[in-house]
DRENPA-3360 file (N, C-alpha, C; in nm, 2 decimals, always signed):
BEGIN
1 = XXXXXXXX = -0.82/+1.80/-2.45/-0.73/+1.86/-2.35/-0.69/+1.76/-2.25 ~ -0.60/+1.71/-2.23/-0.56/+1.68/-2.14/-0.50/+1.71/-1.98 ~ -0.55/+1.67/-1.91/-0.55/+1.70/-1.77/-0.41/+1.60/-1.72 ~ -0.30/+1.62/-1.64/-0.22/+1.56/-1.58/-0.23/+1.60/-1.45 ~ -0.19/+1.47/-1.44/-0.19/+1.47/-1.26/-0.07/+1.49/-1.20 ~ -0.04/+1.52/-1.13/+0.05/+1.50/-1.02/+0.05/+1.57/-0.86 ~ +0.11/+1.46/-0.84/+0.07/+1.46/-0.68/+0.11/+1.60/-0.62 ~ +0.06/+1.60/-0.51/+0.08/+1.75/-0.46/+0.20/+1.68/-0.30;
9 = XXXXXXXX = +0.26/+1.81/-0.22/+0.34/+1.76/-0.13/+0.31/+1.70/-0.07 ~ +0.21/+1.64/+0.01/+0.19/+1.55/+0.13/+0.15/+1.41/+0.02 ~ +0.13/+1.45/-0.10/+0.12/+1.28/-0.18/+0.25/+1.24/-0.22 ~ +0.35/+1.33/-0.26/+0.47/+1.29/-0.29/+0.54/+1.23/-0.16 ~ +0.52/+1.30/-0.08/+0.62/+1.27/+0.06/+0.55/+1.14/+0.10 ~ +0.45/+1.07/+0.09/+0.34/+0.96/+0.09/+0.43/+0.82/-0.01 ~ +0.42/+0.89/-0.16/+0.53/+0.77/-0.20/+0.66/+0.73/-0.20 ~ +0.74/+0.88/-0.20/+0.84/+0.88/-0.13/+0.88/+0.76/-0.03;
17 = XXXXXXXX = +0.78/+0.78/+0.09/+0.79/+0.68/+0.19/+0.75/+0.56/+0.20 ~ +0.65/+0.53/+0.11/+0.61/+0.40/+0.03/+0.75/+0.33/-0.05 ~ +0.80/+0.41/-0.12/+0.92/+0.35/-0.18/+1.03/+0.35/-0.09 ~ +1.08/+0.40/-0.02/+1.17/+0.39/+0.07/+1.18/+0.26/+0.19 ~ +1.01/+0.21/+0.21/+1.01/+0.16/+0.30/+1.00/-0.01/+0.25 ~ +0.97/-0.03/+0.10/+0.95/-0.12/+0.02/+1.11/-0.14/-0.03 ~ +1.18/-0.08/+0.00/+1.35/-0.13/-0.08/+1.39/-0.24/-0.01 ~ +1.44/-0.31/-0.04/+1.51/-0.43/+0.01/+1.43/-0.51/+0.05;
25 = XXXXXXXX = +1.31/-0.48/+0.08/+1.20/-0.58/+0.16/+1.16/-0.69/+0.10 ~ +1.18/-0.81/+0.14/+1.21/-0.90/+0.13/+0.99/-0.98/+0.09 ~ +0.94/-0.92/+0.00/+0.80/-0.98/-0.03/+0.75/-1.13/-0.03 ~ +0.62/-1.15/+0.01/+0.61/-1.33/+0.04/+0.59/-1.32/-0.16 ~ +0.56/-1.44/-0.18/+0.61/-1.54/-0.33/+0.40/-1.47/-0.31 ~ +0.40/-1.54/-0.45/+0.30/-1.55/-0.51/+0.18/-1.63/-0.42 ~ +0.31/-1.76/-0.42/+0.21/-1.84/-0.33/+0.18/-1.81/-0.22 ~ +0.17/-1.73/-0.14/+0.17/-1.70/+0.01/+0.31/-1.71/+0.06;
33 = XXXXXXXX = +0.23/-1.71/+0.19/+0.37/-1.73/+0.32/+0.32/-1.89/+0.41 ~ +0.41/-1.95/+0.39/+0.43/-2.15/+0.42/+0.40/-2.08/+0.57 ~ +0.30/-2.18/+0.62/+0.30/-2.22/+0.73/+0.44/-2.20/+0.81 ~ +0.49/-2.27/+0.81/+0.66/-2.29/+0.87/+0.70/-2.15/+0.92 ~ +0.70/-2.04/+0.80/+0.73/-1.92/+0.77/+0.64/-1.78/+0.89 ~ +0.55/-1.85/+1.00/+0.47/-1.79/+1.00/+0.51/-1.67/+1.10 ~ +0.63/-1.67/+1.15/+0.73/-1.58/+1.18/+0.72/-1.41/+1.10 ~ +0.70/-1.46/+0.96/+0.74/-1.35/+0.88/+0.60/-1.24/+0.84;
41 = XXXXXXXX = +0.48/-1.32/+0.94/+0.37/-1.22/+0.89/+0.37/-1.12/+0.98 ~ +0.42/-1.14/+1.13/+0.49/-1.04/+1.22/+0.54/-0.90/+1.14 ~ +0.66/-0.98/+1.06/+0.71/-0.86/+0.98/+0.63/-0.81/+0.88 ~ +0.56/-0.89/+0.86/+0.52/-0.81/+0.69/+0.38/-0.71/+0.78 ~ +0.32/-0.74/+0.88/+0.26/-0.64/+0.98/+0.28/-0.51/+1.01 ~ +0.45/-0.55/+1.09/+0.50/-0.44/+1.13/+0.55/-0.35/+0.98 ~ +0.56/-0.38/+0.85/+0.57/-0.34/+0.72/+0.42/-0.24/+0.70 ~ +0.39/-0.31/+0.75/+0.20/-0.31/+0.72/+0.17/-0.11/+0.79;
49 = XXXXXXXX = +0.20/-0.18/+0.88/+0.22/-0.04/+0.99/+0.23/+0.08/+1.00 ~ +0.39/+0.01/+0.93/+0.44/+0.17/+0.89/+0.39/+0.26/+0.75 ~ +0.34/+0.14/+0.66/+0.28/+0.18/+0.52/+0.12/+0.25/+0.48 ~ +0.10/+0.17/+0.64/-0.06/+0.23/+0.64/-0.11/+0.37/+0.59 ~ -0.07/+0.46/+0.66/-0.10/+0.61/+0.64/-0.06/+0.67/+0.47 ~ +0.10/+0.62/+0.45/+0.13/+0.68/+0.31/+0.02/+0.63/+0.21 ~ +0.00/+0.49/+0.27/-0.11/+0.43/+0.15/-0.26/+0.48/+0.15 ~ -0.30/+0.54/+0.26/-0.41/+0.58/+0.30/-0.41/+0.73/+0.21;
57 = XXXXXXXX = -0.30/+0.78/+0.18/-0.26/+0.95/+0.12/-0.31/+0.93/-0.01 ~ -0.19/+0.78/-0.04/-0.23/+0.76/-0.19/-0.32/+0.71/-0.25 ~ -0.43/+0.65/-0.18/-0.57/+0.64/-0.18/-0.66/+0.72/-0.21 ~ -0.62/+0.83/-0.16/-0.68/+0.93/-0.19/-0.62/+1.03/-0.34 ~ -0.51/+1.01/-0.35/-0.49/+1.06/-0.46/-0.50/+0.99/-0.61 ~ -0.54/+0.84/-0.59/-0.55/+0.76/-0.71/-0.72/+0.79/-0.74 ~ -0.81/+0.82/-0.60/-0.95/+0.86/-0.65/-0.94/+1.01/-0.72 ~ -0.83/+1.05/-0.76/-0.91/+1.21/-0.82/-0.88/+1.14/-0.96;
65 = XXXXXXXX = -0.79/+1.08/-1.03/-0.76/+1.04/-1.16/-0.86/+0.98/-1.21 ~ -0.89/+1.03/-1.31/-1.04/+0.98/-1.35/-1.01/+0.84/-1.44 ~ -1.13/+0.78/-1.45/-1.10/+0.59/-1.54/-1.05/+0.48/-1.42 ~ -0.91/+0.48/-1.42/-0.85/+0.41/-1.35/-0.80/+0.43/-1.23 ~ -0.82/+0.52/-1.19/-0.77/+0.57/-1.03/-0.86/+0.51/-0.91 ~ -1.02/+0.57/-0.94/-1.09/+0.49/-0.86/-1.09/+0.34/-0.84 ~ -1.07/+0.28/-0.94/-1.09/+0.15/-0.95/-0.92/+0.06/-0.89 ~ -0.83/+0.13/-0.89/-0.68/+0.06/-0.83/-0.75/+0.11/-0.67;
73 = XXXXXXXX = -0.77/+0.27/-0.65/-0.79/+0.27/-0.54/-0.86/+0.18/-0.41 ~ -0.98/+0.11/-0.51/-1.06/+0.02/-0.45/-1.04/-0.11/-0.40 ~ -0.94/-0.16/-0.52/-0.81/-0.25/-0.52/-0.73/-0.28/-0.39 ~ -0.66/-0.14/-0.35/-0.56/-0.12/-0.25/-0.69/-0.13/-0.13 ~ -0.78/-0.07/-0.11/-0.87/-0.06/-0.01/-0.92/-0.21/+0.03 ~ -0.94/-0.28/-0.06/-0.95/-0.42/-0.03/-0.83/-0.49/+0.04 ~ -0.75/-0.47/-0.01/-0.59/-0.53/+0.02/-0.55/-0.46/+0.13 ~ -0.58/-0.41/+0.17/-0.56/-0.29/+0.30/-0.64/-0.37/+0.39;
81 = XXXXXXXX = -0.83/-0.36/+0.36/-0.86/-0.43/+0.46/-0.86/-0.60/+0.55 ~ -0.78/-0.65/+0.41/-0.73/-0.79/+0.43/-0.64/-0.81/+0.53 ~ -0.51/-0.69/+0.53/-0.44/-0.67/+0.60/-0.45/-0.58/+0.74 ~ -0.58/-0.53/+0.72/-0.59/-0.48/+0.89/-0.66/-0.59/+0.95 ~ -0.75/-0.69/+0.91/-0.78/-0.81/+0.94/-0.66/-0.89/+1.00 ~ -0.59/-0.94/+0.93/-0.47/-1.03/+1.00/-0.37/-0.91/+1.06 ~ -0.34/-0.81/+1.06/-0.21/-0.77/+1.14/-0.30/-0.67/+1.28 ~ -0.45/-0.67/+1.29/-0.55/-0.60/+1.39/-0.47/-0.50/+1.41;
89 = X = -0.48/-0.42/+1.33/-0.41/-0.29/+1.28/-0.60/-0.17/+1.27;
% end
């Protein structure tokens, strides 16, 4: 039997706003962000910012998916805390 997931309204409206806020945005490379560049962690902060909470939603909704959910979620929670580290968010 298979179980499907899908997000409920306040998770939809979460990616929704995750994808809206991610269009055109301009991401650092692989390699980081150059010294020189260091202008642009401002923005990828204030990115940071605004993403926090949708990402905090969807955190919670990748832990109900059983296998793989918890384990991206833990992913993002790391990457999250990297980023409240440098943007002191």
């Amino acid at each position: 039997m298979s179980t499907e997931f899908k997000p409920n309204s306040e998770e939809a409206a979460a990616l929704d706003r995750i994808d809206s806020e991610l269009k055109g945005f301009k991401r650092p490379s692989a390699e980081g962000i150059a010294p020189e560049a260091a202008g642009d962690i401002g923005e990828l902060c204030k990115k940071y910012e605004a993403l926090k909470k949708p990402l905090e939603v969807l955190i919670a909704f990748l832990k109900k998916i059983p296998g793989f959910g918890p384990k991206v979620a833990a992913a993002l929670e790391f990457l999250m805390g990297i980023a409240n580290a440098v943007c002191q968010v």
